[in-house]
C-alpha positions in Angstrom: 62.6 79.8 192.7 63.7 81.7 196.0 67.4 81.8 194.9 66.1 83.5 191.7 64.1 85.8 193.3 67.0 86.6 195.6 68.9 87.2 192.6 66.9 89.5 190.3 65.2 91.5 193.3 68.6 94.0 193.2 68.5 94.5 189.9 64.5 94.1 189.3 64.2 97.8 188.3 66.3 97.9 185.5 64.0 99.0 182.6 64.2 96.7 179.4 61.5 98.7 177.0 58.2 96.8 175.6 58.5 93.7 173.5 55.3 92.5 172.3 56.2 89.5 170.2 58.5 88.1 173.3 55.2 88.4 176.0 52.9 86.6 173.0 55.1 83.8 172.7 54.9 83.8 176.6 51.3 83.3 176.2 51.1 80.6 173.9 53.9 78.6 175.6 52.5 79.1 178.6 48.7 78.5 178.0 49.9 75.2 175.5 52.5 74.1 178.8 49.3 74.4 181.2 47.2 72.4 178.6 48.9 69.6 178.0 49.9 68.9 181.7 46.3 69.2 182.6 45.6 66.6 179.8 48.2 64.0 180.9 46.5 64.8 184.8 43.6 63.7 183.3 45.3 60.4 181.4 46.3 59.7 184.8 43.2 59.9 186.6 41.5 57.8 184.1 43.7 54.9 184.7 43.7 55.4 188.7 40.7 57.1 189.5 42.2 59.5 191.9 39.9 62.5 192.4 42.9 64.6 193.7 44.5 64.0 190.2 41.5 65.2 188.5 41.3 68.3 190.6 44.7 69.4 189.4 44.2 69.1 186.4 41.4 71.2 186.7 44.0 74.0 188.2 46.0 73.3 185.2 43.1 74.1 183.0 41.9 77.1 185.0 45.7 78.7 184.4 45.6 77.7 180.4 42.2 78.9 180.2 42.7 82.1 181.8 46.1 82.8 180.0 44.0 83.4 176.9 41.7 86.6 177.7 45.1 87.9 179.7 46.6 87.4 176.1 43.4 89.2 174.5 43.5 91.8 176.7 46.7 92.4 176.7 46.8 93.0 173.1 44.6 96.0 173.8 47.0 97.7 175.8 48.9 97.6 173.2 46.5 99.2 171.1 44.6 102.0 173.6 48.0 103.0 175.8 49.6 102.8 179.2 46.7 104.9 180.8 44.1 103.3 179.8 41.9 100.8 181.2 42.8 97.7 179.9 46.5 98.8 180.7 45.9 99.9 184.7 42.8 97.6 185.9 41.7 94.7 183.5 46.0 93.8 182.6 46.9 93.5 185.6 43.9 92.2 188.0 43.8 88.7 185.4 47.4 88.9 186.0 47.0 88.5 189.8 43.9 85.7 189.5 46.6 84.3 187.4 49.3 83.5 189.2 47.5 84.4 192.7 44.4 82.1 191.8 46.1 78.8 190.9 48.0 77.9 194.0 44.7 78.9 195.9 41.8 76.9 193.6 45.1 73.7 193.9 44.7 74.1 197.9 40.5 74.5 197.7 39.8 71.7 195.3 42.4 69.5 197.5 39.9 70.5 200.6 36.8 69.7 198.3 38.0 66.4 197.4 38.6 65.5 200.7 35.2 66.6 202.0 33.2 65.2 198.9 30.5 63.0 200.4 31.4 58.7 199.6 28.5 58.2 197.8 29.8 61.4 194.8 33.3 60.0 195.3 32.3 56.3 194.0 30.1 57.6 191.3 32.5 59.5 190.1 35.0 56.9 190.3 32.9 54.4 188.5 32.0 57.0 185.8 35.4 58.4 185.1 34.5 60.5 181.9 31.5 61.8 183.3 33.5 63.2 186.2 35.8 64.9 183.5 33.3 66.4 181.9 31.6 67.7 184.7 35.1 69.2 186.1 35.9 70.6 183.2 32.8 72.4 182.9 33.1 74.1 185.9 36.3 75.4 185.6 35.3 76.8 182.1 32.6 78.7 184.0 34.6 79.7 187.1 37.2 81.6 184.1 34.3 83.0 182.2 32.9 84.3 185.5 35.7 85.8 186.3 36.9 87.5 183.3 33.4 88.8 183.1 33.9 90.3 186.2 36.6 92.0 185.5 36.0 93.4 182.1 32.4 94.4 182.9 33.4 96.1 186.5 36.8 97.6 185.0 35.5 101.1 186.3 34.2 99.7 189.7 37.7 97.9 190.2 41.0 100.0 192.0 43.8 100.5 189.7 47.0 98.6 189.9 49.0 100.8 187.7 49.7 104.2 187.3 51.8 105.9 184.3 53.7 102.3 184.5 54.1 102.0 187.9 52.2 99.8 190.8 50.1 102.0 192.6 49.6 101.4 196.8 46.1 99.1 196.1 47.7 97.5 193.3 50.8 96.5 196.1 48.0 96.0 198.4 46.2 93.4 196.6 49.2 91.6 195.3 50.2 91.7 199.2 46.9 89.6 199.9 46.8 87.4 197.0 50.7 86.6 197.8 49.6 85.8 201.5 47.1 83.4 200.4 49.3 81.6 197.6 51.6 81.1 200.7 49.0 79.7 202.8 47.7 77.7 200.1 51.7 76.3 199.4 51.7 75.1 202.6 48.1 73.5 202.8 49.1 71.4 199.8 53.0 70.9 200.8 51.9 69.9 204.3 50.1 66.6 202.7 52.3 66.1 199.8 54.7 63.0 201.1 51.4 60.6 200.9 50.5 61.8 197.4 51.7 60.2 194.0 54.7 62.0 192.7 52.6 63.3 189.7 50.9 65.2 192.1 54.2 66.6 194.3 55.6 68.9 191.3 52.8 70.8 191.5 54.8 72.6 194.7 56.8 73.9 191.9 53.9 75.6 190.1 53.1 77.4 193.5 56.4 78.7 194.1 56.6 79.5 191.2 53.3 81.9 191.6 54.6 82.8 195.2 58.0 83.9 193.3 56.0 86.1 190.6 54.1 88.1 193.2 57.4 88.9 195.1 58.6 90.2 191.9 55.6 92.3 191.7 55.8 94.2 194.9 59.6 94.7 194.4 59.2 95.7 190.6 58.7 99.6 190.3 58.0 99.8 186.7 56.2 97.7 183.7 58.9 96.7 181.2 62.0 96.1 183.7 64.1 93.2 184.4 61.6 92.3 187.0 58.8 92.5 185.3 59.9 90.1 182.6 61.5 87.7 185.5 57.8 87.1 186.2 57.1 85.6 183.4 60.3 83.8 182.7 59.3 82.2 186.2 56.3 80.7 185.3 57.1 79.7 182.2 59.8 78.0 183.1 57.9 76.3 186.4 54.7 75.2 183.8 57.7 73.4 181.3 59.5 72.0 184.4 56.5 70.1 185.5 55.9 69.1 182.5 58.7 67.7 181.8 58.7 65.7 184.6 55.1 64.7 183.9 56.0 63.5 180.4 58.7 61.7 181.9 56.3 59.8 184.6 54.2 58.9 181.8 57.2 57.5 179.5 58.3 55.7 183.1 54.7 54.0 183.4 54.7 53.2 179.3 58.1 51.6 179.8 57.0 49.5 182.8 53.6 48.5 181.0 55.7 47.3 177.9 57.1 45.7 180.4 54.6 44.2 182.4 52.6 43.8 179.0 55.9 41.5 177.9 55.6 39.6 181.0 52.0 38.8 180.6 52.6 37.8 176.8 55.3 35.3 177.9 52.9 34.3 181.1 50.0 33.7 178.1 52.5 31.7 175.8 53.3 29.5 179.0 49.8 29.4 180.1 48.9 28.1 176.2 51.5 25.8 176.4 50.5 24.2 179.9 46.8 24.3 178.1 48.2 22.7 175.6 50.1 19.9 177.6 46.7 19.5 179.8 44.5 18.8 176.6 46.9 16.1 175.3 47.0 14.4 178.7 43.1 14.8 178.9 43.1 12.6 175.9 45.5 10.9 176.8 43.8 9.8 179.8 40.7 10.0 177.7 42.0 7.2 175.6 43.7 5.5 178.5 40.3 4.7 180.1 38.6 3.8 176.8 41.5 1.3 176.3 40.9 0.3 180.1 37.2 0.2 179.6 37.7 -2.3 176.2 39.7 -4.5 178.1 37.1 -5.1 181.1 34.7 -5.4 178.4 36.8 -7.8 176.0 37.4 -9.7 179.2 33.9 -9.8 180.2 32.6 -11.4 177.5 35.6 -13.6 176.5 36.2 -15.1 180.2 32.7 -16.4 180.2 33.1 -19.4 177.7 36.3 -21.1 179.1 34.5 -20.8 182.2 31.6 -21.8 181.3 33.2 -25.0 180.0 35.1 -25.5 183.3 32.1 -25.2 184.6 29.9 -28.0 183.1 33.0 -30.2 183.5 33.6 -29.9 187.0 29.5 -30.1 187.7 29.6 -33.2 185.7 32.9 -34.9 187.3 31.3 -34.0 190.7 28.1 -35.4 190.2 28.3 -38.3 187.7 32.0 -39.6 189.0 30.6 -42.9 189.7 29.3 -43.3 186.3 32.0 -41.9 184.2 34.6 -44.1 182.5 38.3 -43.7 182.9 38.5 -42.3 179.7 35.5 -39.7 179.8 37.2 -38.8 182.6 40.7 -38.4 181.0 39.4 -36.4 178.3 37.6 -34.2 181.0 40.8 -33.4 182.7 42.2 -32.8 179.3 39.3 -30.2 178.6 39.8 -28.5 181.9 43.5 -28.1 181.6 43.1 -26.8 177.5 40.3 -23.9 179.2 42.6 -23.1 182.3 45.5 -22.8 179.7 43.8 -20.4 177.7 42.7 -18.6 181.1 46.2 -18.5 181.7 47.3 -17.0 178.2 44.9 -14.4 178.6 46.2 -13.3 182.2 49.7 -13.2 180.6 48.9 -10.9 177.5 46.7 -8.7 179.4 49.4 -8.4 181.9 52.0 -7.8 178.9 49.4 -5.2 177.1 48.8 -2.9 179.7 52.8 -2.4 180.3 52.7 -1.8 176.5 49.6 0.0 175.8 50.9 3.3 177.0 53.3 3.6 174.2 56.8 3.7 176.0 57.8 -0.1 176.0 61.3 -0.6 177.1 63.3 -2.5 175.5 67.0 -3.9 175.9 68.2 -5.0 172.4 71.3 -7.1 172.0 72.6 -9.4 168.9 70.6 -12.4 169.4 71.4 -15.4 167.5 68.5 -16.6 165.5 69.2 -20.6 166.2 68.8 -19.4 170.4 65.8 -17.5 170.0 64.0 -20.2 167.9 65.4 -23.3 169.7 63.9 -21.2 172.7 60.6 -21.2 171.2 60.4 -25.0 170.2 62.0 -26.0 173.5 58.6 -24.3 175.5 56.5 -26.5 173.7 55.0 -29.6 174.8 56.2 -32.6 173.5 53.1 -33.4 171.2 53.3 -29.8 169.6 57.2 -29.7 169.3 57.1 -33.1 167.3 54.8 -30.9 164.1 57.6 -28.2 164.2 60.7 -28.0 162.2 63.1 -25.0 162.2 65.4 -23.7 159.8 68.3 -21.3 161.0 68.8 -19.5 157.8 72.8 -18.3 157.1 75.1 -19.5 159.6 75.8 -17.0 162.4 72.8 -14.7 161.5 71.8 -12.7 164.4 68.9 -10.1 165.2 69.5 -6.9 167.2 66.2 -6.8 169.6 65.2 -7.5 173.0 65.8 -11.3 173.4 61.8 -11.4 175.7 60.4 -9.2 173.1 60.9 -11.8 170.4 60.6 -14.9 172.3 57.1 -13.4 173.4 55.8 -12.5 169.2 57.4 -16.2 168.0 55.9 -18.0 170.6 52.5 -16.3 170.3 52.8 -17.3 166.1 53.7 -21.0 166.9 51.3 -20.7 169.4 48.4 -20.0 167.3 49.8 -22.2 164.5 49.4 -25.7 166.7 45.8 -24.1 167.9 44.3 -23.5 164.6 46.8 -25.7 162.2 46.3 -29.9 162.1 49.5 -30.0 160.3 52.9 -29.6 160.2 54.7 -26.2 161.0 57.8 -24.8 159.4 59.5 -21.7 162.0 62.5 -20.3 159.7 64.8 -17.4 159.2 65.7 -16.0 155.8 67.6 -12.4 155.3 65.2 -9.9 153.4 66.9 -8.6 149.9 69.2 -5.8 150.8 70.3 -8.5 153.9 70.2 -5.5 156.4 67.1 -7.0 158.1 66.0 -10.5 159.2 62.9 -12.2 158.4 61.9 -14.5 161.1 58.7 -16.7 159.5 56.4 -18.9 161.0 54.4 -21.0 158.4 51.4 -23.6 159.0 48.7 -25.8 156.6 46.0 -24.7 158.2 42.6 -23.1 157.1 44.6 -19.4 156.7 42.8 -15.8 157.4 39.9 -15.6 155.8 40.9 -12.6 153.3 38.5 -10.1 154.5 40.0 -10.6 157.5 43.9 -9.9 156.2 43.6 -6.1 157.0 42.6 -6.0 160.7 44.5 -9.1 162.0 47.1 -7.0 164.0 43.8 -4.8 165.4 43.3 -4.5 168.9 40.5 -6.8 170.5 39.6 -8.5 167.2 39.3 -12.2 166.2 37.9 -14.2 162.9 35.3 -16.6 163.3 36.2 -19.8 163.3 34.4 -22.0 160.9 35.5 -25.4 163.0 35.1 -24.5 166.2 34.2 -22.1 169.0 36.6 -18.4 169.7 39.1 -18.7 171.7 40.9 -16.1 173.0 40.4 -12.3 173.8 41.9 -11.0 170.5 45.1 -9.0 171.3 47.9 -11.7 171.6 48.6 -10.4 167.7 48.2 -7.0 169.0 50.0 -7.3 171.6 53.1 -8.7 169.0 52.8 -5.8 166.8 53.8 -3.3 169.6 56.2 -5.3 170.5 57.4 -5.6 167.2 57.6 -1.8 166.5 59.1 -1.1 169.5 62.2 -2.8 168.6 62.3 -1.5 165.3 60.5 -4.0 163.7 57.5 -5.4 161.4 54.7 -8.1 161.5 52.8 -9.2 159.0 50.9 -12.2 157.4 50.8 -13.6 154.4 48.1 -16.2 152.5 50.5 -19.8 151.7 49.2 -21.3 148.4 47.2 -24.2 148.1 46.5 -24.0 151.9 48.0 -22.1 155.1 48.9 -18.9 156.3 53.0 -17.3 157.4 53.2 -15.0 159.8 56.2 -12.7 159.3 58.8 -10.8 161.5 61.0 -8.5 160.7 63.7 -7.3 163.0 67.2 -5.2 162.1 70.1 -7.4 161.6 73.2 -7.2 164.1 76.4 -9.9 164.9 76.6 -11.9 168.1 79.3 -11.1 169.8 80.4 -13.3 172.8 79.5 -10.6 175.6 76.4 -10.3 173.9 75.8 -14.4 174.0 76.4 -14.2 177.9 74.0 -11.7 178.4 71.7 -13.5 176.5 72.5 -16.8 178.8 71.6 -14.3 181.7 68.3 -13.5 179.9 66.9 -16.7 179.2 63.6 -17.1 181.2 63.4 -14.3 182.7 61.0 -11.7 181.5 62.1 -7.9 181.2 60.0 -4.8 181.6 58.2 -3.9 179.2 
């Protein structure tokens, strides 16, 4: 602004002639400029709550506001002459509380905001619109005041111009009103470095109004180059800030579409980790139902074998002298049968809880079928191994699962077969029809499932009533087999034998031993894997 001034002051006097339509557009471009930078001041103070901010934009408002009876009455110049009153006191006096009044109400409302008691300065920070409002107001009154003024004292006011020339009180005022822009500029520039940079271009504004009064004093005539450089100066300072206001705000809109991104992804994540923490709540959830079933499976199933064990050992203790050998014997006999099923429950329990949680391990090779079931017949005792028969099914035929995994689901089927079955039992291996898959049976002539029964034999923690004797058991050795089962690919299931007995059934993939495979499997035998 200074090197422009430097520049036109030489040639400031150089007449030009009137042009109406060029100093109308002046006033709408500059009234609309002032406008809408007061309106993004005010955006801006709504979303910070800076009460500086919302004093300049009430600066802003007072120059658009004003702009418009400088317009009006600068239209009747045009109509009533250079000599007449609107053309030599009401013209030019808005003209100085124009561009003089601006820097000077930026510099008093900075001073008001700073003395505003707390107590005003919350409120109005906690009622942001109302503040607006009442701001706005205000400055509405403080123009109509002062056009009032001068319109209705236009013959109690000094002339400015004369035949279209400044007169000595017209230089004279300007003088005073330039003085005070100055000392107004440097009020607010003295503060400016700790103030958001919305608020800094509004030094441009002021020199702006500091160059226009210069041009004033140095301009000898209405019309000339100078004259117009007044204008062009402010016009250009109100579009220059702005500008850079509409660029601040597109800076702040990029960074929220930024930030707004950021906190979309950070939501996404944060439903994801919700959603991960509500599946390992049920998880858990199930976890400690499953726990809880087990204490209470246990609970109630422990009690009867040692209950038994009990009355046994009470009556061995007590009536020794008067028991015979073979009381005795059969005592003993009834003690080891209850500790052996204490025993298998410890050992499924144990296996069920590794399993329960879903993620069994397994380490499948190509088991022969005549190993895995000689290994099942060999663990039996010598009474129960003498009711079994096996048949190996096709020469060479070989399963591809974890050698414990189906030493554990055959011996639990033969198992149960000697418990509940007074006859004979046939353990066999057959190829299913499309001989991808082998079926590994266990059969018995016993009493069979009772068919109501069929559909929740591989349930967790359920058992049929026995007709011929007491439970036994905890009910999830055939559980326990089904996860196993599945977990190497695999099926169990049972089946009704006609007249009398039941099958139990598994089905595993088919695979070919291989001789590393058959030492690996020498390496497995009687060792138990994780499950």
């Amino acid at each position: 602004m200074i090197a422009a001034v430097l520049i036109v002051m030489p040639i400031a006097g150089y007449r030009l002639g009137p042009h109406p339509n060029l100093m109308i557009g002046f006033f709408v471009l500059m009234a609309a400029a002032d406008l809408l930078t007061a309106h993004l001041l005010v955006q801006q103070f709504l979303a910070s709550g800076r009460l500086s901010t919302l004093g300049l934009s009430s600066a802003y408002l007072y120059s658009s506001l004003l702009m418009m009876p400088y317009a009006l009455v600068f239209t009747r110049l045009q109509r009533w002459g250079p000599g007449s009153t609107w053309s030599e006191v009401c013209v030019p006096w808005l003209f100085v509380v124009v561009i003089c009044g601006f820097p000077v109400l930026v510099a008093v409302q900075q001073m008001v905001v700073t003395a505003l008691p707390a107590r005003l300065s919350k409120q109005a920070r906690a009622r942001p619109r109302a503040a607006t409002a009442v701001a706005a107001a205000v400055t509405l009154a403080l123009v109509a005041a002062i056009t009032g003024l001068i319109v209705g004292a236009a013959d109690q006011l000094p002339r400015l111009y004369q035949d279209g020339a400044p007169t000595a009180a017209g230089r004279w005022v300007v003088g005073v009103g330039l003085l005070a822009a100055a000392v107004s500029l440097l009020v607010v520039v003295r503060d400016l470095r700790h103030r958001p940079s919305v608020e800094r271009w509004v030094a441009v504004a002021m020199s702006a109004s500091l160059a226009a009064a210069t041009l004033y004093l140095v301009t000898p005539y209405r019309y000339s180059l100078g004259w117009y450089a007044e204008a062009v100066a402010l016009l250009v300072s109100s579009g220059t800030v702005l500008l850079a206001l509409l660029a601040e705000t597109a800076s702040l809109y990029r960074r929220l579409s930024v930030a707004h991104a950021d906190l979309d992804r950070a939501h996404r994540e944060l439903g994801r980790w919700a959603e991960h923490l509500t599946a390992v709540n049920r998880e858990l959830e199930a976890t400690g139902i499953w726990k809880g079933d087990i204490i209470a499976t246990l609970t109630h199933e422990i009690n009867q074998p040692l209950a038994v064990i009990s009355a046994y050992s009470e009556e061995l203790t007590h009536e020794w002298d008067t028991t015979t050998d073979d009381e005795r014997r059969a005592a003993a006999q009834a003690l080891g049968s209850r500790v052996n099923q204490l025993l298998d429950m410890a050992a499924h329990l144990l296996a069920l809880c590794r399993a329960e949680p879903g993620r069994i391990h397994t380490q499948p090779v190509a088991l022969p079928v005549e190993q895995a079931l000689d290994r099942v017949t060999d663990n039996l005792t010598k009474q129960a191994r003498m009711r079994v028969t096996a048949s190996y099914g096709p020469p060479g035929a070989a399963v591809w699962a974890d050698p414990v995994h189906t030493h554990e689901v055959l011996t639990n089927f033969v198992t149960n077969a000697v418990k509940y079955s007074p006859g004979n039992i046939c353990v066999s291996a057959t190829l299913n029809d499309t001989g991808n898959d082998v079926l590994l049976t266990v059969t018995d002539e016993g009493n069979g499932v009772p068919p109501d029964f069929v559909a929740h034999l591989f349930d967790r923690f359920t058992q049929a009533e026995q007709t011929d004797g007491p439970r036994t058991g905890a009910g999830f050795g055939l559980y326990l087999c089904k996860l196993l089962a599945e977990a190497n690919h695999g099926q169990v299931w049972y089946e009704n034998v006609v007249p009398h007995g039941g099958r139990f059934v598994l089905r595993l993939p088919r695979a070919r031993p291989s001789p590393e495979a058959t030492e690996s499997l020498d390496l497995l035998n009687g060792e138990p894997s994780p499950l």
